[in-house]
Backbone as a printed PyTorch tensor [residue, N CA C, xyz], in Angstrom:
tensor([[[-10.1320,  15.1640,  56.8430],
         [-10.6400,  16.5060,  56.5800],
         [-10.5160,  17.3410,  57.8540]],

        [[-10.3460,  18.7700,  57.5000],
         [ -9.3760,  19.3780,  58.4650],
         [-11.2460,  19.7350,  59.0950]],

        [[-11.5570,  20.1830,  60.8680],
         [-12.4640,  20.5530,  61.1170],
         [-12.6750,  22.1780,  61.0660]],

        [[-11.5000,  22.7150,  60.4780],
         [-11.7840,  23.9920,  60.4490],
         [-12.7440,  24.5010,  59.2620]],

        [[-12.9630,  23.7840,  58.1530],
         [-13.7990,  24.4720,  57.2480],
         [-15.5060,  24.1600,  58.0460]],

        [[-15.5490,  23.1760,  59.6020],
         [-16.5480,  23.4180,  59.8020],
         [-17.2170,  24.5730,  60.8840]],

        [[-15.5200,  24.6320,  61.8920],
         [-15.8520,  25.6340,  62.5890],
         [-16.3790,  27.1050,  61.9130]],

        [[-15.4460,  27.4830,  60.5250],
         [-15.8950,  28.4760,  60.1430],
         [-17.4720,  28.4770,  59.9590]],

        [[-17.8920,  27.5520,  59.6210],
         [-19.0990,  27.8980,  59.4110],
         [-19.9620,  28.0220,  60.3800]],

        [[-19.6460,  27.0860,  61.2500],
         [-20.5850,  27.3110,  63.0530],
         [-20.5590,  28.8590,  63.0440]],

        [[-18.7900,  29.7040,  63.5990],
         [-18.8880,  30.9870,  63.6710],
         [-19.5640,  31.7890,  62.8590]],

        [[-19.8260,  31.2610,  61.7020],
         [-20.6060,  32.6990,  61.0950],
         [-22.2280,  32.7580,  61.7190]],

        [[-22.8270,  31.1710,  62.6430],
         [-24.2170,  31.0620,  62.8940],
         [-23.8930,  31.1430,  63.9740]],

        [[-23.1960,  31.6510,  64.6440],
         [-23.1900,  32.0180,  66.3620],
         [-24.2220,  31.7190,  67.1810]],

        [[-24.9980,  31.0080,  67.6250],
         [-26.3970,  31.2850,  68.4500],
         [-26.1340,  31.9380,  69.3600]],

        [[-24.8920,  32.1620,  70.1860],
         [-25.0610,  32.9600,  71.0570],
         [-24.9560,  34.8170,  70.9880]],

        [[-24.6660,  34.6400,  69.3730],
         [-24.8040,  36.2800,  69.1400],
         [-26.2540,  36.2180,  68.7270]],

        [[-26.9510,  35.6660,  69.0390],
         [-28.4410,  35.2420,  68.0030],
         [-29.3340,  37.0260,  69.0230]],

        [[-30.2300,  37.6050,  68.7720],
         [-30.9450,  38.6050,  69.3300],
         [-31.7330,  37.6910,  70.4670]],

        [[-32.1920,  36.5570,  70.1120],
         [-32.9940,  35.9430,  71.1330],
         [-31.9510,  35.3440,  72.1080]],

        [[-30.8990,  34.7690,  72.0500],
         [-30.2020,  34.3770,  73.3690],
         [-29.4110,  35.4440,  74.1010]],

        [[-29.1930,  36.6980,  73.0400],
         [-28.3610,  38.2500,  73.8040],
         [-29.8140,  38.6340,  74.5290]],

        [[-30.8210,  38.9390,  74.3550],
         [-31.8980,  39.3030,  75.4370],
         [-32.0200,  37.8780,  76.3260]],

        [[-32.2090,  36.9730,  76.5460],
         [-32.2300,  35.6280,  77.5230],
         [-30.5950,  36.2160,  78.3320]],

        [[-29.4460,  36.3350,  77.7030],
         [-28.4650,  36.7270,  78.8970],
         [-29.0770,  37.7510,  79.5890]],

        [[-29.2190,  38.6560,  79.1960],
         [-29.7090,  40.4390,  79.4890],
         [-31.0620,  40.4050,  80.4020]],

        [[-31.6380,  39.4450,  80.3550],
         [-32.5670,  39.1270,  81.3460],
         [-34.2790,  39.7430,  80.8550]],

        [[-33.7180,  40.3140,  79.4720],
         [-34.6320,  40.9000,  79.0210],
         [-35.6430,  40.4910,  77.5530]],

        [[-35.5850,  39.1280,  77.9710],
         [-36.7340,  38.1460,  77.6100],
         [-37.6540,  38.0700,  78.0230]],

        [[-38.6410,  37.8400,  77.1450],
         [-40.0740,  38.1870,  77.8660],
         [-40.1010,  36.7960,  78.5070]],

        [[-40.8430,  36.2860,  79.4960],
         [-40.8160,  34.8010,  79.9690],
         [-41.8140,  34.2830,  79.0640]],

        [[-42.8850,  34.9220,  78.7220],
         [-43.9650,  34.0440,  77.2570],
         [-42.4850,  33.5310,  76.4960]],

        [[-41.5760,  34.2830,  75.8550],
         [-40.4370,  33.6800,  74.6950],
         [-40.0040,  32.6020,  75.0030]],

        [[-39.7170,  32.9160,  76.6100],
         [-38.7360,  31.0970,  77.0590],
         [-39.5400,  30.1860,  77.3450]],

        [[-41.2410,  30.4200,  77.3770],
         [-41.4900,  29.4640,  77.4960],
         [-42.4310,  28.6320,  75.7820]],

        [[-42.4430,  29.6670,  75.0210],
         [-42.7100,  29.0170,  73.5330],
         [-41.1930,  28.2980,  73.3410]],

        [[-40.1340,  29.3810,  73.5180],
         [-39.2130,  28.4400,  73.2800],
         [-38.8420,  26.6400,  73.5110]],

        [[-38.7660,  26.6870,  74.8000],
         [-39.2600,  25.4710,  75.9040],
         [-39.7620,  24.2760,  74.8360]],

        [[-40.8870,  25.1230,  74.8370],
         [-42.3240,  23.4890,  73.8230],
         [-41.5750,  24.0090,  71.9270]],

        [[-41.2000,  24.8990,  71.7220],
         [-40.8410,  24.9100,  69.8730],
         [-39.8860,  23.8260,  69.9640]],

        [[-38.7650,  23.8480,  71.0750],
         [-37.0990,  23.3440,  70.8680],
         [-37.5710,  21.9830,  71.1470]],

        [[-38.5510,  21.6650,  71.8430],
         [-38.2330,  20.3860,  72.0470],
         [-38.3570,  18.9470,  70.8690]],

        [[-39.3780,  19.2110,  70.1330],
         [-39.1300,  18.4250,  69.0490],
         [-37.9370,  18.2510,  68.9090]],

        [[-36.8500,  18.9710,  68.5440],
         [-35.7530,  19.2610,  67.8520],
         [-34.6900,  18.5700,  69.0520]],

        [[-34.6700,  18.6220,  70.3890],
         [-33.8120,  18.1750,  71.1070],
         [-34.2420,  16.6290,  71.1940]],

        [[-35.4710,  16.4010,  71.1700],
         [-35.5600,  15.1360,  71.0260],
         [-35.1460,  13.8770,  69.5130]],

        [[-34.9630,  14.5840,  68.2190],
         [-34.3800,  14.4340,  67.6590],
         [-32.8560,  13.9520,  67.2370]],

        [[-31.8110,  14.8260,  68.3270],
         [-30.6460,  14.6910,  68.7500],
         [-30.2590,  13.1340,  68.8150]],

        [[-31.2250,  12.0800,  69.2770],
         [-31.0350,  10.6920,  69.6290],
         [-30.5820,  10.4060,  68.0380]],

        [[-31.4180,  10.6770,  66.9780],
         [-31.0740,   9.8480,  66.0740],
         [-29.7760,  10.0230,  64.6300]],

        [[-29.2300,  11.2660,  65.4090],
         [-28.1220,  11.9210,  64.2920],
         [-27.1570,  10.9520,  65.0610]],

        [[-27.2980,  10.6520,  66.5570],
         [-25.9080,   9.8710,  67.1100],
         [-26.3060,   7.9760,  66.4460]],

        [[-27.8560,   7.9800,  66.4130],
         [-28.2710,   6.3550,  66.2010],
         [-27.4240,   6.1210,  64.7060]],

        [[-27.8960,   7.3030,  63.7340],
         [-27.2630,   7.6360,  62.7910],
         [-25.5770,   6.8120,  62.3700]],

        [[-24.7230,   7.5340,  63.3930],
         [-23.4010,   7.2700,  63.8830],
         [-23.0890,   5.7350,  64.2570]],

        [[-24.2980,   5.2200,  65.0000],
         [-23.4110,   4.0830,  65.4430],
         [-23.6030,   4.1750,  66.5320]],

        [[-23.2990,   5.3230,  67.3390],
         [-23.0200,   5.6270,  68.3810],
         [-24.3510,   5.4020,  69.4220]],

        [[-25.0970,   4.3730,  69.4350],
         [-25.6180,   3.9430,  70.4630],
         [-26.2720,   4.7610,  72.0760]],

        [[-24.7550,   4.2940,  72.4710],
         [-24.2360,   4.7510,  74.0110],
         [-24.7860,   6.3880,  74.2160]],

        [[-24.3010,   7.4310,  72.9520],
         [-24.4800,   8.6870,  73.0920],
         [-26.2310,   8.8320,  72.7150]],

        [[-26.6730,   8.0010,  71.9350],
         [-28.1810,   8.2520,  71.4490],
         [-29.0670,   7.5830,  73.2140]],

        [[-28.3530,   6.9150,  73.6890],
         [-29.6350,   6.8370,  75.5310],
         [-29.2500,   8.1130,  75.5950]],

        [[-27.8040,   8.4670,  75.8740],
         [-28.1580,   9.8940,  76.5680],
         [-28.7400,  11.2130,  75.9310]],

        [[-29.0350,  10.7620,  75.1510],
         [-29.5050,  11.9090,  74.0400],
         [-31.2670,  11.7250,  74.7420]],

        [[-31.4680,  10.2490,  74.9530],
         [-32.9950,  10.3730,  75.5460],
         [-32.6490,  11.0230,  76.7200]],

        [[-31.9720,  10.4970,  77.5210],
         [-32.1600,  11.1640,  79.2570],
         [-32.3420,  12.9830,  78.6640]],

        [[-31.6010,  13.2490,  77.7530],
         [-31.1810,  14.9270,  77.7670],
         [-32.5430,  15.6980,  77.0150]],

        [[-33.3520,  14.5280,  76.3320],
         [-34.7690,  14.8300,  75.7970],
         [-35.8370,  14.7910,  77.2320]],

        [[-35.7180,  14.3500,  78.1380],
         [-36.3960,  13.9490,  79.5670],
         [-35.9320,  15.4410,  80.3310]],

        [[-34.5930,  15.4470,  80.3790],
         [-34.1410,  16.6730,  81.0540],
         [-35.0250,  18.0570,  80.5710]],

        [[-34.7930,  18.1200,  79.3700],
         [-35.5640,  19.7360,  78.3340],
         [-37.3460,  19.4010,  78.7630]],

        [[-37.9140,  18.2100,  78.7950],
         [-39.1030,  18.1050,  79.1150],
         [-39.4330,  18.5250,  80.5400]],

        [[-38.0330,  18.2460,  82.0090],
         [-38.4300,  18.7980,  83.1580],
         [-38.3900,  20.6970,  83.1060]],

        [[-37.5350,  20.9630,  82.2170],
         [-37.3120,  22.3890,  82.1210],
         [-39.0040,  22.9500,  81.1440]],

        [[-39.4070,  22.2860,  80.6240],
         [-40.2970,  22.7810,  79.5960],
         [-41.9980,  22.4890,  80.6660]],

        [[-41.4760,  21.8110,  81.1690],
         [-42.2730,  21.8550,  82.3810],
         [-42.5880,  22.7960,  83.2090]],

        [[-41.4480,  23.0920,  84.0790],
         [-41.1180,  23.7230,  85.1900],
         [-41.5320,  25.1810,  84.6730]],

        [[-41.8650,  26.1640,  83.6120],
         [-42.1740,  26.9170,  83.1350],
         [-43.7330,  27.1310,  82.8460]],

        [[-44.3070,  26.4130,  83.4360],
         [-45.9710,  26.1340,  83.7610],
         [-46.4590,  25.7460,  82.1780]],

        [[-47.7060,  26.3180,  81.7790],
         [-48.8130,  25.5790,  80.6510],
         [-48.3480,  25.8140,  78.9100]],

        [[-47.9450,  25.4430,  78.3320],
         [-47.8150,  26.4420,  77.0270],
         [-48.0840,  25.3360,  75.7620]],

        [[-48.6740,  25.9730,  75.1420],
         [-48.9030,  25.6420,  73.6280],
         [-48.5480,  24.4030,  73.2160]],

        [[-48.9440,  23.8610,  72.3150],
         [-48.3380,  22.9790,  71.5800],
         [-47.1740,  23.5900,  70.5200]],

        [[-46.1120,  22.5530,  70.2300],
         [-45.3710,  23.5520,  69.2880],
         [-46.3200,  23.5970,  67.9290]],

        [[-45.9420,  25.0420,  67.4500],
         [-46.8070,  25.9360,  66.0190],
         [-46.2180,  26.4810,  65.1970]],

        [[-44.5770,  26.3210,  65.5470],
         [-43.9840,  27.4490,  64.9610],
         [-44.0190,  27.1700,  63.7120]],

        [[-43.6140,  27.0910,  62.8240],
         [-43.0310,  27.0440,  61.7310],
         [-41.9480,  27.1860,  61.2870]],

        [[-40.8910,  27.6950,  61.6430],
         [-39.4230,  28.2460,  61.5490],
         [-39.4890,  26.7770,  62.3030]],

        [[-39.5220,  26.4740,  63.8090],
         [-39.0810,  25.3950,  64.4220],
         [-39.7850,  24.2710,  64.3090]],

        [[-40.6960,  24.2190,  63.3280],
         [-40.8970,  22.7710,  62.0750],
         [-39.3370,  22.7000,  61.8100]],

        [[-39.6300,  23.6030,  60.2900],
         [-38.2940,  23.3910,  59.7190],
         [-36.9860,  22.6590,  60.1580]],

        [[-36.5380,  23.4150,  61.3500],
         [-35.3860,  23.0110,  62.1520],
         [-35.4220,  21.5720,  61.9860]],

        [[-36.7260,  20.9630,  62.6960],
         [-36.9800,  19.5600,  63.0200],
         [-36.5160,  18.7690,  62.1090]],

        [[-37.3880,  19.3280,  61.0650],
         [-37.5580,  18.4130,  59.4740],
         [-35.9620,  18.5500,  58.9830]],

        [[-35.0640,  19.9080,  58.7510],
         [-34.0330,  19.2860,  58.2360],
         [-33.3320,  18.8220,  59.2920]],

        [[-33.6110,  18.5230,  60.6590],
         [-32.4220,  17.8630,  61.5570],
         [-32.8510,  16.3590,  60.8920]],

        [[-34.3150,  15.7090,  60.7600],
         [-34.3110,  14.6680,  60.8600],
         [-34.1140,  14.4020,  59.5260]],

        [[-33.6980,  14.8750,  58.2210],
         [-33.6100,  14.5500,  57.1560],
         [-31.8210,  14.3000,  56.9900]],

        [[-30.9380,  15.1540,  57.9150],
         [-29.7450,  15.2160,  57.8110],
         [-29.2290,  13.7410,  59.0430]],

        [[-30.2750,  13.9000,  59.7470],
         [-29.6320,  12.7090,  60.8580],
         [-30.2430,  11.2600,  60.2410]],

        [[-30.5350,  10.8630,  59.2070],
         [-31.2470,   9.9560,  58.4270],
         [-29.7800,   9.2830,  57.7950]],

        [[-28.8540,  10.1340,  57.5640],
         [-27.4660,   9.7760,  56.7210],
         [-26.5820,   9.3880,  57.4490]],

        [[-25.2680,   8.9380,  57.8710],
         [-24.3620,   9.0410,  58.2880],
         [-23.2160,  10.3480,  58.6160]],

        [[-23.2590,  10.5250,  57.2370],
         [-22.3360,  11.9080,  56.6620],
         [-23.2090,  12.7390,  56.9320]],

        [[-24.0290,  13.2970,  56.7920],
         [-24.8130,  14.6320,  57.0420],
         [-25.1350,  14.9230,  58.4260]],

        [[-25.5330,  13.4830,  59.3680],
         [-25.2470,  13.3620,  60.7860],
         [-24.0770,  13.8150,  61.3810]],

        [[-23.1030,  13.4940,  60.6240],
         [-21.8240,  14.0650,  61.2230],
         [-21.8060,  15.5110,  61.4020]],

        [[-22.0790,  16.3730,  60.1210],
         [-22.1980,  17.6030,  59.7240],
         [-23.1580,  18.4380,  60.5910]],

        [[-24.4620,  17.9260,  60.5180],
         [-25.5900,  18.4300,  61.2960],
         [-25.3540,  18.3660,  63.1650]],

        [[-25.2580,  17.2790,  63.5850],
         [-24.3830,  17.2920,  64.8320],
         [-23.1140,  18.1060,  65.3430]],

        [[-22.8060,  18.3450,  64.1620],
         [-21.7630,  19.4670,  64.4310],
         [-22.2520,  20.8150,  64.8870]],

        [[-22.7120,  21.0990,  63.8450],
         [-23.7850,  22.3930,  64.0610],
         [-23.7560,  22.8610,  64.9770]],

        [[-24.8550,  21.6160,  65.8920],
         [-25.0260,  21.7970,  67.2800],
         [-24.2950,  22.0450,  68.8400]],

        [[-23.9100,  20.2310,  68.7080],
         [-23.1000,  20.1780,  69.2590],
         [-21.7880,  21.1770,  69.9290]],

        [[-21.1030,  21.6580,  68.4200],
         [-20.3290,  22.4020,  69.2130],
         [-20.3320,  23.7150,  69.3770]],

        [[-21.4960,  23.9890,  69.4890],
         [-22.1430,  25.3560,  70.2990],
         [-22.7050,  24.9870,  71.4240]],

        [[-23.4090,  24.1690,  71.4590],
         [-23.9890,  23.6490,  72.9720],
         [-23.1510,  23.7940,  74.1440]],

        [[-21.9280,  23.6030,  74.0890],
         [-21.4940,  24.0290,  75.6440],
         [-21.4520,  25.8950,  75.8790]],

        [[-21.5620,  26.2810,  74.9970],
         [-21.3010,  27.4160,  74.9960],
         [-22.8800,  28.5170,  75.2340]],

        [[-23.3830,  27.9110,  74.4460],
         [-24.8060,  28.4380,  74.5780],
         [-25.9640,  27.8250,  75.7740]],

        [[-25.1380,  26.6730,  76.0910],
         [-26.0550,  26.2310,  77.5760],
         [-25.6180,  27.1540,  78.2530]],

        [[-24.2490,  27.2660,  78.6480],
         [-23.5830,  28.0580,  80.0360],
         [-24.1240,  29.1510,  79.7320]],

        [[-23.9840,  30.2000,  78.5150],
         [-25.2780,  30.9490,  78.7720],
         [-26.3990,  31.1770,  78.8470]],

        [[-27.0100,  30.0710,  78.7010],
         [-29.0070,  30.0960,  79.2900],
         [-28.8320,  30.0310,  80.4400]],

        [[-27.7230,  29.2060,  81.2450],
         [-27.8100,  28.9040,  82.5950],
         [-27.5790,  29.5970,  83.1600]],

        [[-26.7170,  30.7460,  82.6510],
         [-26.1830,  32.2860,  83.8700],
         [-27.5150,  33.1110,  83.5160]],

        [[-27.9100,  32.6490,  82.3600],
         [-29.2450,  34.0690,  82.3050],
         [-30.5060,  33.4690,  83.1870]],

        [[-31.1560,  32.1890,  83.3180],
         [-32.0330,  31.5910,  83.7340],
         [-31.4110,  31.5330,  85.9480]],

        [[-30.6690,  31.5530,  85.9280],
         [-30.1240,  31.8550,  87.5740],
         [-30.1170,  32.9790,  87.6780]],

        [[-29.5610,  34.3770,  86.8860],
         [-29.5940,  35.5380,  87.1180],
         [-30.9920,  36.2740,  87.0290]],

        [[-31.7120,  36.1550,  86.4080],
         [-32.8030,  36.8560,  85.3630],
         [-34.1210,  35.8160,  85.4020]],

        [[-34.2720,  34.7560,  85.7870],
         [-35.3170,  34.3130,  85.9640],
         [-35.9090,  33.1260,  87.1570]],

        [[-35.4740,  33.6920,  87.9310],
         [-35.5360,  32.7320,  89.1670],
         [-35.9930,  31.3400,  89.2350]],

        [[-35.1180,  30.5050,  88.1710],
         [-35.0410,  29.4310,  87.6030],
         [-35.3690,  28.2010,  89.2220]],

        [[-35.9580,  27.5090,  88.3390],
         [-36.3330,  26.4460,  89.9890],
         [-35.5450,  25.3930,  89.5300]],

        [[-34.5010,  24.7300,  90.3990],
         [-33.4080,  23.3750,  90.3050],
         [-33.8790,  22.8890,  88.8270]],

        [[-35.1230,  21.8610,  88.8840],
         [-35.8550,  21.5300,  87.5450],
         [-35.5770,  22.0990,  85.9890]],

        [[-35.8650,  23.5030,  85.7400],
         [-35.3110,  24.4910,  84.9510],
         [-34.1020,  24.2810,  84.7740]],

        [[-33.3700,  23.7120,  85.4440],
         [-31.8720,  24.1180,  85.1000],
         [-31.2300,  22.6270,  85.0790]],

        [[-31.4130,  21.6380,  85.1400],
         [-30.6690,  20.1810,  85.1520],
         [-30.2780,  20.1150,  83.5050]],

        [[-30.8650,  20.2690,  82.7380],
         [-30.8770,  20.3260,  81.4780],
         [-29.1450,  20.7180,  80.6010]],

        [[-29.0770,  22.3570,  81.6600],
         [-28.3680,  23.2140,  81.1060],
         [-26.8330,  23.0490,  82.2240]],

        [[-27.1630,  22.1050,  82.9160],
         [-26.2780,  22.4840,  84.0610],
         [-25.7550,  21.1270,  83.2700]],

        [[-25.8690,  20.0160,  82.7160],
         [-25.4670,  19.5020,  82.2180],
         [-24.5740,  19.2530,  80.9550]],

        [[-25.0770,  20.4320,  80.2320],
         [-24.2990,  20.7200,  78.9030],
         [-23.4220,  21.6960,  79.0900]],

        [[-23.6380,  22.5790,  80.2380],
         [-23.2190,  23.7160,  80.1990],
         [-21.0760,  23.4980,  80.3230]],

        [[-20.4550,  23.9990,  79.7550],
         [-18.9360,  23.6400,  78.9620],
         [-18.5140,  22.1050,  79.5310]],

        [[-19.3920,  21.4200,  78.6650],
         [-19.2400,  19.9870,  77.9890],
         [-18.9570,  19.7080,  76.6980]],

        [[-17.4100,  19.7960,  76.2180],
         [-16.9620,  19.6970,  74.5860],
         [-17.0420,  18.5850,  74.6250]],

        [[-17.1680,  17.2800,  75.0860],
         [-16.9440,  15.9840,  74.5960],
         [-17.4220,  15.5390,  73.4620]],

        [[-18.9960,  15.7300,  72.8770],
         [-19.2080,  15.3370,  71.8660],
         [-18.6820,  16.3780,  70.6700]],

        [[-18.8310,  17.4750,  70.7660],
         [-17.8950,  17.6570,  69.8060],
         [-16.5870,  17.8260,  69.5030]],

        [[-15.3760,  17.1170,  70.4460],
         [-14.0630,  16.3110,  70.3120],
         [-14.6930,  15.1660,  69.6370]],

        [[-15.3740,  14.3140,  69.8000],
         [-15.6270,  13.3760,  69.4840],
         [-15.9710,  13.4160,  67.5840]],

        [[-17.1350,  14.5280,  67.3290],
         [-17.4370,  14.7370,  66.0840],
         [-16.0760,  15.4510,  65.5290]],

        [[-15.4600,  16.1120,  66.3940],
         [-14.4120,  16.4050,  65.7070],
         [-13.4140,  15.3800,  64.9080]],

        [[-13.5060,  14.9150,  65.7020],
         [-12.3030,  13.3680,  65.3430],
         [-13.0760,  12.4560,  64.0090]],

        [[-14.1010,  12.5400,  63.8290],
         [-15.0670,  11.8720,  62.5260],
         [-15.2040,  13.2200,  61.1570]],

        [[-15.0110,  14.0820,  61.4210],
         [-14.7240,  15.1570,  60.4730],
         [-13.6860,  14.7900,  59.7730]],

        [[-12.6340,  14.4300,  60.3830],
         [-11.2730,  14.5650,  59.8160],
         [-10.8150,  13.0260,  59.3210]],

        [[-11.7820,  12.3210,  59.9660],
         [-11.7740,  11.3840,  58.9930],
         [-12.7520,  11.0820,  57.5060]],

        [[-13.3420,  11.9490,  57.5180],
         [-13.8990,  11.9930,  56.1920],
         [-13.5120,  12.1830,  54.7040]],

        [[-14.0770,  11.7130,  53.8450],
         [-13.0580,  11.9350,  52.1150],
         [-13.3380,  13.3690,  52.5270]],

        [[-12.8980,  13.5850,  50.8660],
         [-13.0420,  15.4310,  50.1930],
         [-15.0010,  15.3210,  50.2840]],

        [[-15.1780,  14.2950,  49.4270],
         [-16.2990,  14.6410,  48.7220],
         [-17.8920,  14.4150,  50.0590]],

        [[-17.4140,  13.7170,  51.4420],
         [-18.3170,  13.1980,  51.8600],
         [-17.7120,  14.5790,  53.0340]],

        [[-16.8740,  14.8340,  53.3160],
         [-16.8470,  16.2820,  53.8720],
         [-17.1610,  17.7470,  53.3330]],

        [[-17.5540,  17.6830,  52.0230],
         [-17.9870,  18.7170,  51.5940],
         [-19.9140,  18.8620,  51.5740]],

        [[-20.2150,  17.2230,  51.6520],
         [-22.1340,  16.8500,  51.8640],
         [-22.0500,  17.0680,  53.7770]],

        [[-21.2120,  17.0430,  54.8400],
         [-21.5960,  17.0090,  55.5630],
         [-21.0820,  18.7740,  56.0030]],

        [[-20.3810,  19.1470,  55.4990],
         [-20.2020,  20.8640,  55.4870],
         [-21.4750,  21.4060,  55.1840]],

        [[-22.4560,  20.7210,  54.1650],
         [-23.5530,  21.5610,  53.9980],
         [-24.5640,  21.2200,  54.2720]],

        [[-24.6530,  19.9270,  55.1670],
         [-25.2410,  19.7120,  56.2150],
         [-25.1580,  20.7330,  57.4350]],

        [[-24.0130,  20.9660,  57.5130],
         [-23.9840,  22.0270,  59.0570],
         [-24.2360,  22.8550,  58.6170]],

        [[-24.0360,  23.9930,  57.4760],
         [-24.6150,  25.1640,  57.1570],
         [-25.6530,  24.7180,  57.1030]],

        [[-26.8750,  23.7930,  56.7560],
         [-28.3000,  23.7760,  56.4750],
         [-28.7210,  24.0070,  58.2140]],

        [[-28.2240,  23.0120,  59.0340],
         [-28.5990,  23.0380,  60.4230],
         [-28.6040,  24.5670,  60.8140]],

        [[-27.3200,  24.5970,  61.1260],
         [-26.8150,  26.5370,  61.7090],
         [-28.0410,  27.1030,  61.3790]],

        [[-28.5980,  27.2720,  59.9200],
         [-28.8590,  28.2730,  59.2460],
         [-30.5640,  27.7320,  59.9670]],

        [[-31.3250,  26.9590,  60.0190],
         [-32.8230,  26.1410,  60.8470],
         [-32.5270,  26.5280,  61.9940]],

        [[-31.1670,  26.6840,  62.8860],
         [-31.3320,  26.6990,  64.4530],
         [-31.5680,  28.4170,  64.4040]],

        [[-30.3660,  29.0600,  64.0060],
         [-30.7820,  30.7620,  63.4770],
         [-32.4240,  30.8920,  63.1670]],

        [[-33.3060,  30.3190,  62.0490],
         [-34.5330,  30.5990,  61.6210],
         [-35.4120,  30.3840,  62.4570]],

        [[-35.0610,  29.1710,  63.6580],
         [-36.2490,  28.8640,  64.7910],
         [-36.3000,  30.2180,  65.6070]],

        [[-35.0460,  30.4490,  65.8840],
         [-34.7850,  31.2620,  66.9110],
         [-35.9300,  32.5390,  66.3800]],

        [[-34.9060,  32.9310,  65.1330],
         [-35.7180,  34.0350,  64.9140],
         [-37.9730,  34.2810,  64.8330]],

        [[-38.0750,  32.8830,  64.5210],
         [-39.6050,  32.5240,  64.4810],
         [-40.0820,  32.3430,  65.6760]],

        [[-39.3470,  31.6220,  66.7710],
         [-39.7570,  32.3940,  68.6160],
         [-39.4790,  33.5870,  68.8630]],

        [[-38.3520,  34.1680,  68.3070],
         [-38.3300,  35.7980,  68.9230],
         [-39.7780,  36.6950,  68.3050]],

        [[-40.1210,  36.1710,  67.2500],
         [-40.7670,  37.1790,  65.9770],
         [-42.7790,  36.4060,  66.4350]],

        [[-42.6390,  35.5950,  67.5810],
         [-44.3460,  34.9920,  67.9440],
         [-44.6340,  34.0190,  66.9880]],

        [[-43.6950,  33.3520,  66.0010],
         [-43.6070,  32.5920,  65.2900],
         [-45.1850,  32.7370,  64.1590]],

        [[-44.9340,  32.4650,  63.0510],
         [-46.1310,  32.1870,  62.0040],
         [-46.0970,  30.3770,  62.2370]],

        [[-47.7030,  30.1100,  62.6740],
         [-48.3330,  29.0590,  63.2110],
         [-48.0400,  28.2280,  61.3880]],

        [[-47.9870,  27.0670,  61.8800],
         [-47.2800,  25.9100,  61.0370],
         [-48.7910,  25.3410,  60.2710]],

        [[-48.8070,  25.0940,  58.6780],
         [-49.7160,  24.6510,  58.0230],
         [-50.5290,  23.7010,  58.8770]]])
């Protein structure tokens, strides 16, 4: 299966055209946002381990912990904040961990991510050095992902080995993801509605 019916769909969920990461470049984030952000995302990055456990892929699920350790020094380094409340970034959680539960939908849902992540780290990391006088800590996270395609060459190469029918469940796996990472965003930009 060709990976272009998944890129199309990444591009239509851009995170980096998202309103909340165009103000984080622009410097014109409130720092309360990056730091709800910080404690909402992290559930969700810590998650990441099990769409690769999912896979097989072992080796990539440790580093998926170290990179859950990393977002915890950054979520840190941003002083006291909340427990996560959001609700939009429930969601996210719940369908990452319902899609990383499968094989095929892991593939799909990892996609999502993945191959926006180099793209959308390198820009937290020029906005968080430019615009928020980011301390070393703050930034290991992003300095790490920041234009790192490997895992998604990697998911790329498992796309295209997929049937018709198990590439069309993990296509709507990545539209379900895209469409939770878009809704978190928008539920940190918007002070989020606090979670049942």
């Amino acid at each position: 299966m060709s990976d272009h019916a998944f890129d199309t769909i990444v591009r239509r969920h851009d995170l980096n055209e998202h309103p909340f990461y165009r103000a984080w470049r622009a410097g014109t984030l409130p720092t309360s946002k990056l730091v709800a952000y910080a404690a909402e995302y992290a559930p969700f990055i810590e998650s990441i381990e099990q769409g690769w456990r999912s896979l097989g892929h072992d080796d990539h699920a440790a580093g998926e912990r170290e990179h859950a350790r990393l977002w915890g020094q950054f979520r840190s380094s941003l002083g006291p904040a909340s427990e996560p409340a959001c609700r939009e970034a429930r969601a996210l959680v719940d369908e990452a961990r319902r899609s990383f539960a499968d094989p095929v939908e892991s593939v799909g849902a990892l996609y999502a991510f993945e191959s926006q992540q180099p793209s959308t780290t390198r820009s937290k990391l020029d906005g968080l050095r430019e615009h928020y006088a980011a301390a070393e800590l703050a930034t290991k996270y992003f300095e790490l992902h920041a234009d790192d395609f490997g895992e998604r060459e990697l998911l790329r190469s498992l796309t295209a080995g997929l049937s018709a029918s198990d590439g069309e469940r993990a296509q709507a796996a990545c539209e379900r993801l895209c469409k939770a990472m878009w809704s978190a965003l928008d539920g940190i930009l918007g002070g989020c509605e606090a979670a049942a």
